[in-house]
C-alpha positions in Angstrom: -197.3 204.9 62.2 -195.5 204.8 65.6 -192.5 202.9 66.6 -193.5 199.4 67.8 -189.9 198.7 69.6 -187.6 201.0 71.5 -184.7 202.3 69.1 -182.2 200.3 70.7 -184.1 196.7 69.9 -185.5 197.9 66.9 -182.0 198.7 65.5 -181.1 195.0 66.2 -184.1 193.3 64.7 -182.9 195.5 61.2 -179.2 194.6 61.9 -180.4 190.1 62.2 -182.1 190.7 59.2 -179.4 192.8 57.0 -177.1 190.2 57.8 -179.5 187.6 56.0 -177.6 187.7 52.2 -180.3 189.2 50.4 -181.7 192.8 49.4 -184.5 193.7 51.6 -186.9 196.5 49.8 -187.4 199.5 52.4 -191.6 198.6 52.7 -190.8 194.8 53.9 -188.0 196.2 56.3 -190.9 198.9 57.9 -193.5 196.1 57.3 -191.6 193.8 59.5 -190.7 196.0 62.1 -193.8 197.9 62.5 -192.4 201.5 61.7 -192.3 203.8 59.0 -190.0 203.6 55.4 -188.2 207.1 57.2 -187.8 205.7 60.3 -186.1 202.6 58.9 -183.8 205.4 56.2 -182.8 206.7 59.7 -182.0 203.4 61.4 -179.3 202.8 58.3 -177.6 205.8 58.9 -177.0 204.8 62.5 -176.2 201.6 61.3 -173.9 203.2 59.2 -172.2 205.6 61.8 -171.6 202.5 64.1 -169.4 200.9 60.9 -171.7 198.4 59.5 -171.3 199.0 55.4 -174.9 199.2 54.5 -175.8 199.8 50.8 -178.8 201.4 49.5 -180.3 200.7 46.0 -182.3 203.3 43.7 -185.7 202.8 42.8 -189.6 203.2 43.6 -189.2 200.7 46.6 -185.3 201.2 47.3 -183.6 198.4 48.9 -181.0 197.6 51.3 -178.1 194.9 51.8 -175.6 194.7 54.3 -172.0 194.6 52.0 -168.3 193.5 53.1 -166.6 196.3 54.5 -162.8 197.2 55.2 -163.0 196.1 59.1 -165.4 193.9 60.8 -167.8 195.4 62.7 -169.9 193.9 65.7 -171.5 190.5 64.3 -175.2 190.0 65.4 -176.3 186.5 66.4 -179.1 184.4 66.8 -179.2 181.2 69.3 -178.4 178.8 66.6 -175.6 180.5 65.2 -173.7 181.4 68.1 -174.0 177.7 68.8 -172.9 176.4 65.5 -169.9 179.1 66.0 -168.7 177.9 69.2 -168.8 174.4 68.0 -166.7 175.1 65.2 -164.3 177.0 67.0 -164.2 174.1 70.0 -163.4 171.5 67.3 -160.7 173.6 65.6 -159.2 174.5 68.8 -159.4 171.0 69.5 -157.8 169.4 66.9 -154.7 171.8 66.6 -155.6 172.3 62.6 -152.8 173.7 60.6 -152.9 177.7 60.6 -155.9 178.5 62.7 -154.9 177.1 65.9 -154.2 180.0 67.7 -156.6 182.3 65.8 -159.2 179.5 66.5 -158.4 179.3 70.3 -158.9 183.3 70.4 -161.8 183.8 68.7 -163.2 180.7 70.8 -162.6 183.0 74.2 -163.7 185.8 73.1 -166.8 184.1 72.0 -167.6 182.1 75.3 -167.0 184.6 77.7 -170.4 186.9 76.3 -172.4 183.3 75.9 -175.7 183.7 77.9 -175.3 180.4 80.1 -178.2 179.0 78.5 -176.1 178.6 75.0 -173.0 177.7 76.9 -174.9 174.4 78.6 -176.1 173.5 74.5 -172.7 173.6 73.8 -171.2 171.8 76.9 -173.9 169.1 75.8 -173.5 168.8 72.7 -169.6 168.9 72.8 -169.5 166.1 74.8 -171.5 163.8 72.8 -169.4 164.2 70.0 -166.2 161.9 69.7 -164.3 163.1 67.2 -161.6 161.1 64.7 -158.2 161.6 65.6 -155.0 161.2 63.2 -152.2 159.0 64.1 -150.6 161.1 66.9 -153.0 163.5 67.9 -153.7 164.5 71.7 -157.3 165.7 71.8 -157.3 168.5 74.3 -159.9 170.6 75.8 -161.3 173.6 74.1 -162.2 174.6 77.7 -159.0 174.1 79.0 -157.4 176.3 76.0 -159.6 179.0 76.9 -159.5 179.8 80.2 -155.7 179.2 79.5 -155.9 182.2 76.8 -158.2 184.0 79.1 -155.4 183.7 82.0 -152.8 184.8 79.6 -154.8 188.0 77.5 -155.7 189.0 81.3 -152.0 188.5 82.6 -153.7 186.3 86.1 -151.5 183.5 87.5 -153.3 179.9 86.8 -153.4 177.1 89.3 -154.3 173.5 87.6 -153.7 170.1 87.8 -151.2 168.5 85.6 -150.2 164.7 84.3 -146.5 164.3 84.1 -144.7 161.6 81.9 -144.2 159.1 84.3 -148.2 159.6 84.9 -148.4 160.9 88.5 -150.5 163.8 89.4 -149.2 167.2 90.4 -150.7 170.9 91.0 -149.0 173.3 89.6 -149.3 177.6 90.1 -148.0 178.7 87.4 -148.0 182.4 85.0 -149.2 181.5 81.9 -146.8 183.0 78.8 -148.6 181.7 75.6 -149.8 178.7 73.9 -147.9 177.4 71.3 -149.6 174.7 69.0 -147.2 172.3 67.4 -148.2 170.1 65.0 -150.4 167.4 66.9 -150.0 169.1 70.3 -151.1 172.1 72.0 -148.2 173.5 74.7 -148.5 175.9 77.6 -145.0 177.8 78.0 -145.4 179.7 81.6 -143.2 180.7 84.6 -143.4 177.9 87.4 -143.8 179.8 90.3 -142.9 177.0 92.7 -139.8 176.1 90.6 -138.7 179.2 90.0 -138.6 178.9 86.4 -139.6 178.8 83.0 -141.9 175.6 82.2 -143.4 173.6 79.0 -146.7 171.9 79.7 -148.6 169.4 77.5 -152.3 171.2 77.1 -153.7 167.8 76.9 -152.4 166.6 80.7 -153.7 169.8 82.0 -156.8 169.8 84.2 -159.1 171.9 85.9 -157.3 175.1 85.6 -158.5 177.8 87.7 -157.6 181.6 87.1 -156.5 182.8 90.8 -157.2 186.4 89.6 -153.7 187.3 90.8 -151.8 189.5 88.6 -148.6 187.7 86.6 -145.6 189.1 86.2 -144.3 191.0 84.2 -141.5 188.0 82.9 -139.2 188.2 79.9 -138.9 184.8 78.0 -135.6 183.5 77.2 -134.8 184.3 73.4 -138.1 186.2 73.1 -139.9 184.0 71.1 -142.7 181.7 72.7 -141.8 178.9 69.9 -138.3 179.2 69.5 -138.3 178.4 73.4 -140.4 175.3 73.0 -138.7 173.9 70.0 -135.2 174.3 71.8 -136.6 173.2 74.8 -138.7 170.2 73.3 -135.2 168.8 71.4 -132.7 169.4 74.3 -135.1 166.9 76.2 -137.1 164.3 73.6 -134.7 162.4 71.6 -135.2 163.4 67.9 -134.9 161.2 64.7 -134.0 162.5 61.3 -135.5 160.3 58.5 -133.7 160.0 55.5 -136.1 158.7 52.5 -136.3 158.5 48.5 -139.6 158.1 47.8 -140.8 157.4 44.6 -143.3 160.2 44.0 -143.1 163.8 42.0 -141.9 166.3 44.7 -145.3 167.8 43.6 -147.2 165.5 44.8 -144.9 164.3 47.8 -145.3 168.5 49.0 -149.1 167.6 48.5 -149.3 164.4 50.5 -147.3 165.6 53.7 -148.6 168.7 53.7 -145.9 170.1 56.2 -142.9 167.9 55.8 -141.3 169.3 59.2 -137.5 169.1 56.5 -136.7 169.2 53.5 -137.9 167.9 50.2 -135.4 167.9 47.0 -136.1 166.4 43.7 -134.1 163.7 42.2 -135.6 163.5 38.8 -139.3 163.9 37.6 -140.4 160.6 39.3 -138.5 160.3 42.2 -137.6 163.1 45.5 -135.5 162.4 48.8 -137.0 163.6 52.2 -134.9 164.6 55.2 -137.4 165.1 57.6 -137.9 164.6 61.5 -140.0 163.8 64.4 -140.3 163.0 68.1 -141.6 159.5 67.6 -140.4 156.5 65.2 -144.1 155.7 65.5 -145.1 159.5 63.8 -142.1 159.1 60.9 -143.0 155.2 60.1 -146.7 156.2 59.5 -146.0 159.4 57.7 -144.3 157.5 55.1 -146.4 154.3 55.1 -149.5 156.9 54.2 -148.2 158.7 51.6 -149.7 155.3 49.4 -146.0 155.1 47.3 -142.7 153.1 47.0 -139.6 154.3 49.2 -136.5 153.5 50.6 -135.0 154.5 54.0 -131.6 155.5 54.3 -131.5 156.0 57.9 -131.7 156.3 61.0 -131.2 152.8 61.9 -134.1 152.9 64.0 -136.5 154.0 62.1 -135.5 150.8 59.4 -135.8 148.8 62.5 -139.3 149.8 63.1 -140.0 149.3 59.8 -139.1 145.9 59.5 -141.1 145.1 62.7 -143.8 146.9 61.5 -144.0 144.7 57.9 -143.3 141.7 59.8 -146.5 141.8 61.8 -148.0 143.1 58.3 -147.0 139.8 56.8 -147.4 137.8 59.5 -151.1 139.3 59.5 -151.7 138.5 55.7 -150.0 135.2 55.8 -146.9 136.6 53.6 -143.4 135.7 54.9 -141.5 138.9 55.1 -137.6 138.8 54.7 -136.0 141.9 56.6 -132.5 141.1 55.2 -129.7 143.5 55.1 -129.4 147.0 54.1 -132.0 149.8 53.8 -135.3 149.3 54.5 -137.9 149.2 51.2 -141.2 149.6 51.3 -143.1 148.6 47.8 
């Protein structure tokens, strides 16, 4: 039998079908191919030199399987997949999900700079006729602004993009991109403003059309080092910041459970009960944090935030035909 397919496309048909999870006997694998049982033996090796942990079975037939191994080796795949992929990665990235944002945002790059443009237009289509559900505070940003953002950065080029400021006028901005830092509900760009002369923090979801000017960056040390150390500093010297203090009438447990990260502290008061000093940007984000966690509490302070409470039951009440008395005091929620 002669070799139906030259050895470099005939190693990657075996490779697409190793990476199916079963054990393929050694005559289907020739059978399929169109080669002999040796001349498949001798594709495993090569598989093997190249890293991919393929192991053998004993027997009349002998069979193959392609096992986890101590590094990742070069994934194979087919159209479907690599779409599936990048859609999962585009909708992590996205969404700024707790512990895989920036892995997410990497992997994502790496992924769409080798997509044949055929599979990048499935994705560009399909991503945008998906809406997705947002939380209570969350920016959607675009996975394609976060990777040529991370492209700009891993290739150390100076970016040029548009950019939405609070008081919502438009700017341009040439910039050297530093890192992304995802925080909580937001993704942040920290770069070097070129035209400022200094270090900058950027909302990812009020960028637009960034362009990579293929200019090298810089080579720009960050005050204090840290990419997220500068943004937090930076964020609180700026945004006014409120501190809720809260019992709320839940196991700490349970509470740890429910808000996830708490962004402060948690200590327990007894076996039913736990206070929460926790804090936020927005009264908005700390009155719906608590209102979700489905339990009784009582706020302590800040002033504000029992403010907003009270406005916010009042409409409740108002809404459900229930008079609401704010009274005096601190604010309780039951």
């Amino acid at each position: 039998m002669t070799d139906a397919k030259p050895a470099t496309a005939r190693l990657l048909s075996l490779l697409s079908l190793l990476q199916t999870p079963r054990e393929w006997p050694g005559s289907e694998l020739a059978g399929r191919l169109g080669v002999s049982p040796r001349t498949i033996r001798r594709d495993v090796d090569r598989l093997r030199d190249l890293g991919y942990p393929v192991e053998a079975s004993m027997g009349a037939e002998g069979g193959y399987r392609l096992v986890a191994g101590a590094a990742i080796p070069p994934l194979l795949l087919d159209d479907e997949e690599a779409v599936a992929i990048t859609l999962g990665l585009r909708t992590a990235a996205g969404n700024a999900i707790t512990g895989i944002e920036e892995a997410s945002v990497r992997a994502l790059t790496k992924l769409e700079q080798v997509l044949p443009s055929r599979l990048r237009y499935r994705v560009s289509a399909l991503s945008g006729a998906t809406v997705p559900a947002l939380t209570p505070g969350a920016s959607m940003v675009d996975p394609a602004v976060l990777t040529t953002i991370a492209a700009a950065i891993a290739n150390r080029e100076r970016l040029r993009f548009a950019y939405l400021t609070n008081e919502g006028a438009d700017g341009k901005r040439h910039a050297e991109p530093h890192r992304l830092v995802s925080a909580g509900r937001r993704w942040y760009l920290v770069a070097f403003d070129l035209e400022r002369d200094d270090w900058r923090i950027y909302r990812a979801d009020r960028v637009r059309d960034p362009l990579a000017t293929g200019a090298r960056a810089q080579p720009r040390e960050l005050p204090g080092g840290d990419a997220a150390e500068f943004l937090t500093s930076r964020m609180y010297s700026l945004v006014p910041v409120y501190e809720a203090d809260a019992t709320l009438h839940l196991p700490i447990e349970q509470a740890r459970i429910r808000l996830g990260d708490p962004a402060g502290t948690l200590e327990p008061i007894d076996e039913h009960t736990c206070r929460l000093r926790g804090y936020g940007d927005t009264l908005e984000w700390l009155a719906s944090r608590l209102v979700m966690l489905g339990c009784e509490f009582e706020v302590h302070g800040p002033p504000e935030l029992i403010g907003h409470l009270r406005e916010i039951a009042g409409r409740a009440g108002r809404a459900s035909g229930v008079a609401c008395d704010g009274g005096d005091g601190d604010a309780v929620i039951r």
